[in-house]
C-alpha positions in Angstrom: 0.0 0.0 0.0 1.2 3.3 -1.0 0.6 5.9 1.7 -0.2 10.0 1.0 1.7 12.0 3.6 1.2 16.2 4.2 1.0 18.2 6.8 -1.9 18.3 9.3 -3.2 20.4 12.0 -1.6 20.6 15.3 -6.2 19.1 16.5 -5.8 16.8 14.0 -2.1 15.4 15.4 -3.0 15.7 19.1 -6.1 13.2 18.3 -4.6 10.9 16.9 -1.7 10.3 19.5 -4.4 10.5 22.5 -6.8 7.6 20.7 -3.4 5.7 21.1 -2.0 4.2 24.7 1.9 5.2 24.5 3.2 7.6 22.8 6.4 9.3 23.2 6.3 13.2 24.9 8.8 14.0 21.8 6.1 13.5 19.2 3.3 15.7 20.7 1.9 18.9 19.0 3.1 20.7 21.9 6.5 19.6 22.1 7.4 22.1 19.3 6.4 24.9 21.2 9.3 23.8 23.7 12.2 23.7 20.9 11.7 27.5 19.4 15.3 26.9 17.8 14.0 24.8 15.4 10.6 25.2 13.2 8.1 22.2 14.0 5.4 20.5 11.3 3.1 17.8 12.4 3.0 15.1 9.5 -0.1 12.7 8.7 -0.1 9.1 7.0 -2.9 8.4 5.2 -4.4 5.6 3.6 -6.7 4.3 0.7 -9.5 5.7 2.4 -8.3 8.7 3.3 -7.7 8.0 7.1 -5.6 9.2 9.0 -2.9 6.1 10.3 0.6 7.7 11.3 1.7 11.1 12.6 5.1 12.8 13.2 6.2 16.0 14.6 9.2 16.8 12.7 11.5 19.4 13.7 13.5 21.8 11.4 17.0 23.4 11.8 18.6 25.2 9.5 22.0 25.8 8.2 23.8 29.0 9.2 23.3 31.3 5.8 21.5 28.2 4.3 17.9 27.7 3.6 18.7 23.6 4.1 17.4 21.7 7.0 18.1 19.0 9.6 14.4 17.7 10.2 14.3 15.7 13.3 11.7 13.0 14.4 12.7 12.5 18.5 11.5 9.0 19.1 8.9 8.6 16.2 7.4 9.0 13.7 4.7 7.1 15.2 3.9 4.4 12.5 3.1 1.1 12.4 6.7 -0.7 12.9 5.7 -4.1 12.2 4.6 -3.2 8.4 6.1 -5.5 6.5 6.7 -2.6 3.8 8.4 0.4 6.1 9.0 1.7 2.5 5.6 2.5 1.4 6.0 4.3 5.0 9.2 6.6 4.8 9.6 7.2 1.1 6.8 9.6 1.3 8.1 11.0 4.2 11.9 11.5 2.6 10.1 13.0 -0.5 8.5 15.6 1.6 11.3 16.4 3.8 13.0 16.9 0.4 10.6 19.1 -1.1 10.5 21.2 2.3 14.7 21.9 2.5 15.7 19.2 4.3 19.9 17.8 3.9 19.1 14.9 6.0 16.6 13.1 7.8 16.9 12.1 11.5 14.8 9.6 13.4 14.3 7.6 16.1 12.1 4.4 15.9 10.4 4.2 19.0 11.3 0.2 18.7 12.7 -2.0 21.5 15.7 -4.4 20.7 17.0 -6.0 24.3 15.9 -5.8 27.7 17.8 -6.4 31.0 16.2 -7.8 34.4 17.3 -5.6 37.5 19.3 -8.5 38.9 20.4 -8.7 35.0 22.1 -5.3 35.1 23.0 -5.8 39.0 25.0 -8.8 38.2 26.9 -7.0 35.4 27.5 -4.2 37.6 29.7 -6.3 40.0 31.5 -8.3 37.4 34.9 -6.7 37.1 34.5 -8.2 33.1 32.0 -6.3 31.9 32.3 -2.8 30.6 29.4 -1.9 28.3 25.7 -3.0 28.9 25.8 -3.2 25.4 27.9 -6.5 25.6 26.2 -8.4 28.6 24.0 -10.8 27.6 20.5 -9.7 27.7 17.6 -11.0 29.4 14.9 -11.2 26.5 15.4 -9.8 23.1 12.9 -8.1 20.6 13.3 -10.4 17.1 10.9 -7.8 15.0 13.9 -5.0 16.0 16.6 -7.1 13.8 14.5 -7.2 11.1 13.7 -3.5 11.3 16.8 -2.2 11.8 17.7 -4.5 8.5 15.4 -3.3 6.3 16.6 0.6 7.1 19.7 -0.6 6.2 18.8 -1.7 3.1 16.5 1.1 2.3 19.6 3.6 2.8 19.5 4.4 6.4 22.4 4.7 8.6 22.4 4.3 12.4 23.9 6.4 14.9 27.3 5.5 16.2 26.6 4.6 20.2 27.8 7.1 21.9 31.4 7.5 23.7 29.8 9.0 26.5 27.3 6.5 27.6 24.2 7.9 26.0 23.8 11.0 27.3 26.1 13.7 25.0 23.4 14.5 22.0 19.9 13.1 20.8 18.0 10.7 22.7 18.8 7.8 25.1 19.2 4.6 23.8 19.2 3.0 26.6 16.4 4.0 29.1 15.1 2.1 32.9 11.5 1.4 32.9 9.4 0.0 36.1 6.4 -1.8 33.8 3.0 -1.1 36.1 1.1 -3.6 34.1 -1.2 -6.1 36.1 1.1 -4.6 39.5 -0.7 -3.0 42.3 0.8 -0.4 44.1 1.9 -2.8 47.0 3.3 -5.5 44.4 5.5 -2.0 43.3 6.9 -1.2 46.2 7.6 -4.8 47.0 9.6 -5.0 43.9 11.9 -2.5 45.1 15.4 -3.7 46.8 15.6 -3.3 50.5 17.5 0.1 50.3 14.7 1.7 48.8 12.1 0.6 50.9 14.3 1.4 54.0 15.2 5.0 52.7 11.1 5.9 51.8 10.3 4.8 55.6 13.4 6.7 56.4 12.0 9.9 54.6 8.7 9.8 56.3 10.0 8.9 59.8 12.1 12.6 59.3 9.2 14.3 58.3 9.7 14.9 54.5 6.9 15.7 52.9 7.0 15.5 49.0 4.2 18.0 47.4 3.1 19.3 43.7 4.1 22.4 42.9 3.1 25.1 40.0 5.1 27.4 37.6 5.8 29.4 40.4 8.4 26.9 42.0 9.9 26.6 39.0 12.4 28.9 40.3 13.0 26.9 43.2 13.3 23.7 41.0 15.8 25.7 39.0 18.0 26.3 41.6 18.5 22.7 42.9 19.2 22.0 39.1 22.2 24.1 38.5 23.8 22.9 42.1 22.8 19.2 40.3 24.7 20.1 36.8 27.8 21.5 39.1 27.4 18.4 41.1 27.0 15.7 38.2 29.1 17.6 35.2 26.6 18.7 32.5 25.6 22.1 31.2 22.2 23.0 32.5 19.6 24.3 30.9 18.0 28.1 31.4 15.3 28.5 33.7 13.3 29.8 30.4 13.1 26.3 28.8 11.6 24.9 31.7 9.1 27.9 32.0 8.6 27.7 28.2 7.8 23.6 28.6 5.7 23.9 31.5 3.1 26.4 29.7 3.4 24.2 26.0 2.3 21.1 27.7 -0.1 22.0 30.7 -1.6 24.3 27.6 -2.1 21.1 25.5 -3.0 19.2 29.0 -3.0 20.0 32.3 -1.5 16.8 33.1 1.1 16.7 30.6 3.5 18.1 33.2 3.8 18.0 37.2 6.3 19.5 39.2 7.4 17.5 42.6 9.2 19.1 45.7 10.6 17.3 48.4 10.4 19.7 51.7 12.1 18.6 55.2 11.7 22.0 57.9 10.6 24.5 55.4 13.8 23.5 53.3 13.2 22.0 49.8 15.5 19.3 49.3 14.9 18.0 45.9 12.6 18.6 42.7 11.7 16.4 39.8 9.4 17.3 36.9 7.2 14.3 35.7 5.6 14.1 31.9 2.6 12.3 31.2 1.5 10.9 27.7 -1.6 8.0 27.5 -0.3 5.3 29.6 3.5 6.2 29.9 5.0 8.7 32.3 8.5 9.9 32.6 10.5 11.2 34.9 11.7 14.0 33.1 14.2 16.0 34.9 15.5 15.9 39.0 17.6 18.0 40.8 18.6 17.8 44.5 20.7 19.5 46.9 23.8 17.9 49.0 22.8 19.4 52.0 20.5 16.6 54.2 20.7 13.6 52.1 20.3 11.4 55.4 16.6 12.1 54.9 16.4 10.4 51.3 14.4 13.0 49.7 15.4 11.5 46.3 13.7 8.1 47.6 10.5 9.6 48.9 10.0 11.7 45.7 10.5 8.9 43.1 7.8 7.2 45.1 5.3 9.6 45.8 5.7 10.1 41.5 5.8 6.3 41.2 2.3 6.5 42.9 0.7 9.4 41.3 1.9 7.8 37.9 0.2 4.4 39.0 -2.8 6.2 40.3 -3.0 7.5 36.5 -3.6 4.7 34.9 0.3 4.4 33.8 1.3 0.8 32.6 5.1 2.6 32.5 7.5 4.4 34.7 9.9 5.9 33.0 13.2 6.7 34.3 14.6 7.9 31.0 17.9 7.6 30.4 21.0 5.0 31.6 24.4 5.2 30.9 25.3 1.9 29.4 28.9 2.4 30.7 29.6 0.1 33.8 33.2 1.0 34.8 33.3 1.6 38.6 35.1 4.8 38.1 31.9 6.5 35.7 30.6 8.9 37.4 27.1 7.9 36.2 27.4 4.8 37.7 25.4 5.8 41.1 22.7 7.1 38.8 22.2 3.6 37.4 22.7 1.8 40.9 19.7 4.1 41.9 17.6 3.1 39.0 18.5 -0.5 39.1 17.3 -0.3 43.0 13.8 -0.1 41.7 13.0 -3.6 40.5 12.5 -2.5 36.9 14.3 -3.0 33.8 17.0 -1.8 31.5 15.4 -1.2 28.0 17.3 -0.8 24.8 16.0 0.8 21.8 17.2 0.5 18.3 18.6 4.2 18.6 18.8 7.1 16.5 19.0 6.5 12.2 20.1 9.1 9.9 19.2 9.1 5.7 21.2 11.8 3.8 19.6 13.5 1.2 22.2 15.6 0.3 25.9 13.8 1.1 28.0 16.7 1.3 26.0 18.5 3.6 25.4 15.6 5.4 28.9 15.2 5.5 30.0 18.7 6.7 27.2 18.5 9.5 29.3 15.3 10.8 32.9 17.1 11.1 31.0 20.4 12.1 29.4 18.0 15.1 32.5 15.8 15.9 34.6 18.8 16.4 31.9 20.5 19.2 
């Protein structure tokens, strides 16, 4: 079947991801309202009949002095993966991209390859042998990803190299933790947790930390905690206007698209974490703590008051977002993992980020411009 693509209205994009039960926060209508760098278009598949059956938001940066584009699809387009033709799926959309400027195509299929158990990714943590995730043996693997990531191949598309920096230096994560909700009560949850976790929430609510929502207001205070984090953990942070900027895109679009979480022990807020909601899936989006009073776990005791507002949702995913695959002791994103791992979920690879150049040379000269940032 051959497909007609255009562009559609941001009402006509928004209902088509909400009639479905997980799709990524990346490939909202509203999530180009939080990227004002780059021009966003929402893109529409549709079939014989004139329905509507795939959408994309696809996201436009331009050349310096060039009217050429990057166009970007974070984590989608969201398109039936299992087609047995993906061709009579992305031709249209190359052709399109082509006619609208675009050098190169970006994408991320939002299609999972491996998965690790907790005690998987534990285990491989205290083996002095392993070095990469990547390389451990997994504990189930996703057959219809080889197949996938084949047929790009053949069709012209090129995969991202894995990054040097465990994930976590440009596009999206590859490797994410998820805690699956499905069929769990709340109490089957928090029994899946290890012993530390369990021991630091009691320990939080025995010292009186109380984890409550806040608005755009405490963004501000959220803010602050963040840039101590990004000193703390060595990455750049982001302004306090992106966060403002996000927060009225996707409460606009929903006003549960976004929650802000702060953890307060005598007055004091000790930690902040923003939580995305889309359908079924919520992710933890962003967290920032202080160093000051860490004996009280606030990190613990607002994961879990998230974990339970997530659940209470309707949520059949937690989403911790994204893991360094890197397990060398002396990573400093090690204790970020060992604090995922802690909740009983598991470690979830995707087939990453693929790249089709429509113009080679440009493509090319985007790839030095990038490897020499």
């Amino acid at each position: 079947m051959r497909f007609r693509l255009n562009a559609i209205t941001r009402e006509e994009h928004l209902a088509f991801v909400t009639a479905l039960p997980s799709v990524s926060h990346l490939q909202i209508p509203a999530w180009g309202d939080v990227k004002p760098d780059w021009r966003a278009e929402s893109l529409g598949w549709f079939d014989g009949d004139d329905r509507l059956v795939g959408a994309g938001l696809v996201l436009f940066r331009s050349l310096p002095k060039l009217k050429r584009y990057l166009a970007y699809l974070p984590e989608g387009p969201v398109i039936d993966w299992d087609a047995r033709d993906l061709r009579s799926w992305l031709e249209p959309m190359l052709a399109y991209l082509k006619g609208q400027g675009a050098f190169s195509v970006k994408m991320g299929p939002p299609v999972v390859a491996r998965r690790w158990s907790a005690e998987a990714v534990k285990d491989a943590i205290a083996d002095p042998q392993a070095v990469r995730l990547r390389d451990v043996e997994a504990t189930t693997y996703e057959p219809q990803a080889v197949d996938v990531a084949d047929r790009l191949r053949r069709m012209g598309w090129r995969q991202a190299e894995p990054d040097r920096e465990g994930g976590f230096a440009a596009g999206q994560p590859r490797y994410v933790f998820q805690v699956p909700f499905v069929g769990r009560s709340l109490e089957e949850i928090q029994r899946g947790l290890n012993q530390q976790w369990r021991r630091n929430i009691k320990k939080a609510e025995k010292a009186g930390v109380k984890v409550v929502e806040g608005g755009y207001e405490d963004l501000p205070a959220f803010y602050g905690l963040y840039v101590e984090t990004a000193e703390r953990d060595r990455f750049i942070p982001r302004p306090l206007a992106y966060f403002e900027r996000m927060w009225t895109a996707l409460t606009s679009e929903d006003p549960n698209r976004m929650r802000l979480y702060l953890a307060q022990h005598e007055g004091e807020v000790l930690a902040a974490a923003t939580m995305l909601t889309v359908g079924e899936h919520a992710w933890y989006s962003y967290g920032a703590s202080t160093s000051r009073k860490r004996e009280v776990q606030p990190n613990n005791a607002i994961q879990w008051r998230m974990m339970s507002d997530a659940h209470a949702l309707g949520a059949s995913i937690y989403d911790f977002r994204g893991i360094t695959d890197t397990l060398e002791e002396n990573n400093h994103l090690l204790g970020l993992l060992r604090f995922k791992v802690g909740t009983g979920g598991q470690a979830v690879e995707y087939l990453g980020e693929w790249d089709f150049p429509l113009n080679r040379i440009l493509y090319k000269a985007l790839g030095l411009y990038m490897s020499r940032r």
